[in-house]
C-alpha positions, 0 to 999 in steps of 0.5 A, spaced: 888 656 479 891 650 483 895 645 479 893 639 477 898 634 477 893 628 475 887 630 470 880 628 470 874 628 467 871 633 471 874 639 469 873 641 477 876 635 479 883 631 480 884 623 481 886 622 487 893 618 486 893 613 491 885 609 489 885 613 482 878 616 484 876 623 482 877 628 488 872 635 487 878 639 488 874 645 491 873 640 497 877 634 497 874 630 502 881 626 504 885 634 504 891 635 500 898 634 500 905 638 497 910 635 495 915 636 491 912 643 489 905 639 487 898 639 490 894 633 490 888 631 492 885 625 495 879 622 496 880 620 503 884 621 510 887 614 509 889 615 502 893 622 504 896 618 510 899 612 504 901 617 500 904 622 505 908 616 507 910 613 500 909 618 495 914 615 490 910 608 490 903 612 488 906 617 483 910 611 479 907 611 472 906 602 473 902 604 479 895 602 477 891 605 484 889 601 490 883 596 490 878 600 494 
C-alpha cells in the first residue's frame, strides 16, 4: 500500500498538498511526486510542477493551499 503523507476523508484518497484538494490515488489525475522518500499526489499537472519546485513551501504546516 502507497504512503499517505497527507490524510483524507476518502480512505482511497490523499490531499493534494499544494491546493488541498482530494486526489484518488488510484489515479491521481496531476501524477505523483517522491520526495524525501514520500509520494504525493496531486490533483493536477500544475500543482505536481509548484511542489516539484518548491516542495518545503507546500509541506510547511502554516501552508493553508493555494486559492484555485
Amino acid at each position: 500500500m502507497p504512503k499517505i503523507p497527507f490524510f483524507s476523508k476518502h480512505p482511497d484518497a490523499a490531499t493534494d498538498p499544494v491546493c488541498k484538494m482530494d486526489v484518488d490515488i488510484s489515479n491521481p489525475n496531476g501524477g505523483t511526486h517522491e520526495h524525501e522518500g514520500e509520494t504525493y499526489y496531486f490533483c493536477a499537472p500544475g500543482c505536481r510542477v509548484a511542489f516539484s519546485k518548491e516542495p518545503a513551501k507546500y509541506l510547511d504546516p502554516n501552508f493553508e493551499g493555494m486559492h484555485m
